[in-house]
C-alpha positions as a Markdown table, in Angstrom:
| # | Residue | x | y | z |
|---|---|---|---|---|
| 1 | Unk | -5.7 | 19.1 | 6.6 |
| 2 | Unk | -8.3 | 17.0 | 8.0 |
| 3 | Unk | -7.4 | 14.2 | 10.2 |
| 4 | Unk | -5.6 | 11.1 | 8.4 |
| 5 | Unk | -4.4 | 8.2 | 9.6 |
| 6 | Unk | -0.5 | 8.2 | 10.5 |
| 7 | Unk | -0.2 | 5.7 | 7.5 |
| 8 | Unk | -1.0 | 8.7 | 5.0 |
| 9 | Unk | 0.9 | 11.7 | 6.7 |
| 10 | Unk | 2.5 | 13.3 | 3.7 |
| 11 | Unk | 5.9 | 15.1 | 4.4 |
| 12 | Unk | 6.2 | 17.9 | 2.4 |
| 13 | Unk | 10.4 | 18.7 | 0.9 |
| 14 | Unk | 9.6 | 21.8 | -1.0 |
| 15 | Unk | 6.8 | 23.7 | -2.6 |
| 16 | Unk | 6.1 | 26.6 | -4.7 |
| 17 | Unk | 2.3 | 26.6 | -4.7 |
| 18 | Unk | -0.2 | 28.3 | -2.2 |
| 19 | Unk | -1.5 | 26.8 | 0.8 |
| 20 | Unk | -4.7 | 25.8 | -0.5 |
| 21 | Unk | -3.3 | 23.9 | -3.6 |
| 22 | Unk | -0.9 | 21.9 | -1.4 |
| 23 | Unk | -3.6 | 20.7 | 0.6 |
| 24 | Unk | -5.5 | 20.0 | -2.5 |
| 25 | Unk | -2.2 | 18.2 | -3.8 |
| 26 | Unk | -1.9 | 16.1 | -0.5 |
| 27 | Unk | -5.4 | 14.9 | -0.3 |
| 28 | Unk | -5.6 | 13.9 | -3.7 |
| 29 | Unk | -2.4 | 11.7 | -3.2 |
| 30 | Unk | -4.1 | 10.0 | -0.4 |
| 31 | Unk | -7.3 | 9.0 | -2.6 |
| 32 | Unk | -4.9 | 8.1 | -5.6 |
| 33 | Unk | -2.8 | 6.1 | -2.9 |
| 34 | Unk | -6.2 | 4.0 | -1.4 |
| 35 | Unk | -7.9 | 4.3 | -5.1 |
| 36 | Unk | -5.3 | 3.0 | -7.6 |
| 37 | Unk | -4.7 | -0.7 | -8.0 |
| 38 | Unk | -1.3 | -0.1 | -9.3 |
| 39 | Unk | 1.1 | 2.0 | -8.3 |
| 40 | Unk | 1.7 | 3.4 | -11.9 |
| 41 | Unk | -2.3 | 4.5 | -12.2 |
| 42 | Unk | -1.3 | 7.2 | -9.4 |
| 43 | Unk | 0.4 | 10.2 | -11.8 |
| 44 | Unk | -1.9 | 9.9 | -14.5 |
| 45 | Unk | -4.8 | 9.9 | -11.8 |
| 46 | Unk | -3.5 | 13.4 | -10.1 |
| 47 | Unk | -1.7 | 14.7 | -13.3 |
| 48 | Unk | -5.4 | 14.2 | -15.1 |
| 49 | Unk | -7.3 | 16.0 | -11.9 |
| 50 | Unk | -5.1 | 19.0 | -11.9 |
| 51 | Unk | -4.7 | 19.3 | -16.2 |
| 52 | Unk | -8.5 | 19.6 | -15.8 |
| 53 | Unk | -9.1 | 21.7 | -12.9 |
| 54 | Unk | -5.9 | 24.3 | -13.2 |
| 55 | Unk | -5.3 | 24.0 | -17.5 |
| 56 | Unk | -2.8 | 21.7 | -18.6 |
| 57 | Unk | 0.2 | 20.7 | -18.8 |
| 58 | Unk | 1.1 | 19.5 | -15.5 |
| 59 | Unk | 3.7 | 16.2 | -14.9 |
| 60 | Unk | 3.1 | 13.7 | -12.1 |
| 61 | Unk | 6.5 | 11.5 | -10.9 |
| 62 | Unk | 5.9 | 9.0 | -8.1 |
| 63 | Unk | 8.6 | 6.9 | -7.2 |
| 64 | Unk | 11.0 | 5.6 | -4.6 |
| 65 | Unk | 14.0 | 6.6 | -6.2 |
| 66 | Unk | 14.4 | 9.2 | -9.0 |
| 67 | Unk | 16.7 | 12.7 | -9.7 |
| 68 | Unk | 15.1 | 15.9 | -12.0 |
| 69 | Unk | 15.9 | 18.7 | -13.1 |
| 70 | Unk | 12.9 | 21.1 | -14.9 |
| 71 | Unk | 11.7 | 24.6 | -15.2 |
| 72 | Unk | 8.2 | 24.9 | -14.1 |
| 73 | Unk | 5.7 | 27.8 | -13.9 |
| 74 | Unk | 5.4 | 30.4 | -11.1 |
| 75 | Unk | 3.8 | 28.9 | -8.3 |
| 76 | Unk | 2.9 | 25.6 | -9.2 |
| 77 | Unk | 5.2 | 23.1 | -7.9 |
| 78 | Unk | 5.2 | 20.5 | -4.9 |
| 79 | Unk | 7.4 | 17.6 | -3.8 |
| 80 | Unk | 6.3 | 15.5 | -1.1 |
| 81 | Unk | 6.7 | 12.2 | 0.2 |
| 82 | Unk | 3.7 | 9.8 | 1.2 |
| 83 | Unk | 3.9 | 5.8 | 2.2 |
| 84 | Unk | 7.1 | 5.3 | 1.4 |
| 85 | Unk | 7.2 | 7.1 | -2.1 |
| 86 | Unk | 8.1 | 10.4 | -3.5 |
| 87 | Unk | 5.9 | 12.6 | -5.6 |
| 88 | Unk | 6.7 | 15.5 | -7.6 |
| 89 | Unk | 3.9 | 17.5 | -9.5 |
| 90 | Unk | 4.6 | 20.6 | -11.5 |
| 91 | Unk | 3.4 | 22.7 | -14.2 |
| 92 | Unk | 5.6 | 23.6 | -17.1 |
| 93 | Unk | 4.5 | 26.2 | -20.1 |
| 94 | Unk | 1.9 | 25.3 | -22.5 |
């Protein structure tokens, strides 16, 4: 990952996804994070890049505080934490 201020160093819990999609994840978070007026305006912004780009349906959560539980395809799930928020972003079966 390119250099980024200490500010946006994501922390990544757990992922299921290849390298180069976690990157693509993370760097995407940090435009939605410096893009987005509102903090609600961040899932739909990476949900709506990724339905696009990798077919949909993919889910976005960003929050400080939240549980889940979900099935989700083969390879295509990350959770990570970024400026004091978490953010989960899966794909489930069309």
């Amino acid at each position: 990952m390119r250099s980024i201020p200490a500010e946006y160093r994501p922390i990544v819990v757990k992922a299921e996804m290849d390298f180069d999609m976690q990157e693509e994840v993370l760097e995407l978070a940090i435009e939605a994070m410096k893009r987005c007026g509102r903090i609600t305006d961040i899932p739909s912004y990476i949900k709506g890049v990724f339905d696009k780009k990798y077919g949909r349906p993919w889910h976005c959560i960003v929050g400080k505080n939240f549980c889940s539980r979900f099935t989700h395809e083969t390879d295509r799930f990350i959770y990570f934490s970024l400026c004091s928020r978490d953010f989960l972003l899966f794909k489930t079966l069309a």
